[in-house]
VMD Tcl script that draws the C-alpha trace (Angstrom):
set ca {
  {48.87 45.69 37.80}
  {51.95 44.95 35.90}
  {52.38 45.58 32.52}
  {51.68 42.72 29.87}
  {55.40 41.76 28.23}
  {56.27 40.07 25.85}
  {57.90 37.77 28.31}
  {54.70 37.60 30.10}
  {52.54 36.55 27.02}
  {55.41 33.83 26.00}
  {54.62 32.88 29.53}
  {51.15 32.60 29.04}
  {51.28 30.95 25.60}
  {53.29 28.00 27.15}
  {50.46 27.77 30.95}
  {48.01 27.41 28.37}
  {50.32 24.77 26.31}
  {51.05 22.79 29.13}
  {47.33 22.75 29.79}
  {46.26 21.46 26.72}
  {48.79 18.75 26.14}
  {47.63 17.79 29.68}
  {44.27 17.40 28.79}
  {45.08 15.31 25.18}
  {46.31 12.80 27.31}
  {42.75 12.19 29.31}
  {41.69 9.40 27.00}
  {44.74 7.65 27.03}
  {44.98 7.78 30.77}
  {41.81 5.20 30.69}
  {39.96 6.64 33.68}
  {43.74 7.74 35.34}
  {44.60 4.13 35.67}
  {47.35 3.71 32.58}
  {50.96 4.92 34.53}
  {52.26 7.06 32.09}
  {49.64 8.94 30.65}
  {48.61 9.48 33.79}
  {51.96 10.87 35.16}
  {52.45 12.42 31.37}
  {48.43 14.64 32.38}
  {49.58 15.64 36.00}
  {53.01 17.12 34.80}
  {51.61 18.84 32.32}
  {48.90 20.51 34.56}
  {51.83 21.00 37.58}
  {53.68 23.00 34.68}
  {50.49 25.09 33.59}
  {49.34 25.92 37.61}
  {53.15 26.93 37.82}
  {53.52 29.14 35.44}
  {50.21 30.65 36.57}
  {51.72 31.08 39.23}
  {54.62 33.25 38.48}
  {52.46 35.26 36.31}
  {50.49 36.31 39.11}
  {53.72 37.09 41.21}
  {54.98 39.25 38.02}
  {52.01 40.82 39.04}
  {49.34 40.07 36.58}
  {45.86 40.29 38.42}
  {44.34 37.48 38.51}
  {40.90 39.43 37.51}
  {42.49 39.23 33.84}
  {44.74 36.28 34.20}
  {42.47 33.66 35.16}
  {39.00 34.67 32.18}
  {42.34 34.58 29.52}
  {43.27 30.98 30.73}
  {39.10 29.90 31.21}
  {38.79 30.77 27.24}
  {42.21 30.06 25.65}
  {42.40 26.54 27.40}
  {38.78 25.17 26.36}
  {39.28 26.18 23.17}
  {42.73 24.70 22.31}
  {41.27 21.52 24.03}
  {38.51 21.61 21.29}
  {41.02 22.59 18.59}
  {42.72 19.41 19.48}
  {39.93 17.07 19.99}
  {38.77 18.19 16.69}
  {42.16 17.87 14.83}
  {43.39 15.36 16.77}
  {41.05 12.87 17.51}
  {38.39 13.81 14.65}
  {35.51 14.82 17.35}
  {33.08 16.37 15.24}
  {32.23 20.20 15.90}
  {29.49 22.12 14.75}
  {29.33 25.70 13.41}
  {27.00 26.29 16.25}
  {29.23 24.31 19.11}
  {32.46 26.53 17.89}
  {30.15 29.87 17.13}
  {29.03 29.48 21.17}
  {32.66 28.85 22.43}
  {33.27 32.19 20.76}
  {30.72 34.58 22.26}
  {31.70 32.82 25.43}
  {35.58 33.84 25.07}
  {34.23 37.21 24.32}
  {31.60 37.03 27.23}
  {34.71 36.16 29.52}
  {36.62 39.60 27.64}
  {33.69 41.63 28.31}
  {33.28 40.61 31.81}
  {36.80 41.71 32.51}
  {36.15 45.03 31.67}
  {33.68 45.66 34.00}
}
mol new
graphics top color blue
foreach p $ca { graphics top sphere $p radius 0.5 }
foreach p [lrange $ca 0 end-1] q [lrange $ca 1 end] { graphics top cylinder $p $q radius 0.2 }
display resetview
């Protein structure tokens, strides 16, 4: 396994970016029939898959890449559904998405 740069993380940071700026645009694709919203959510998820990509040919396992991306994505999705578009979000709802991140951590140590 490669070692985690700083390069790598920045890498990571902006997969994870992409991913979530993909999925703010769901609503306003209207069921993937508005054009540009539409074009605007596949882009953005071509750009995060890519740059997974190239993190796994750095040579990043994918054992450690892929539970990072499963808990940082989700949760900047809520972050922005909650900020964004003023979905509500219990204590309990953001307390679960939590253990769950650190579910996915633990699981990658084993």
């Amino acid at each position: 396994m490669a070692a985690i740069t700083p390069a790598i993380a920045g890498m990571v940071a902006l997969s994870v970016l992409a991913q979530i700026l993909a999925l703010s645009m769901l609503p306003a694709s209207n069921g993937l029939t508005a054009p540009l919203p539409t074009l605007g959510m596949a882009l953005g998820f071509a750009v995060g898959i890519g740059i997974m990509a190239r993190i796994a040919y750095a040579g990043i396992n994918l054992g450690l890449l892929v539970p990072i991306m499963s808990a940082l994505v989700p949760l900047g999705a809520i972050a922005v559904s909650v900020l964004v578009f003023k979905e509500p979000a219990s204590t309990a709802k953001i307390g679960m998405l939590l253990a769950a991140c650190g579910l996915i951590g633990a699981a990658n140590l084993v």
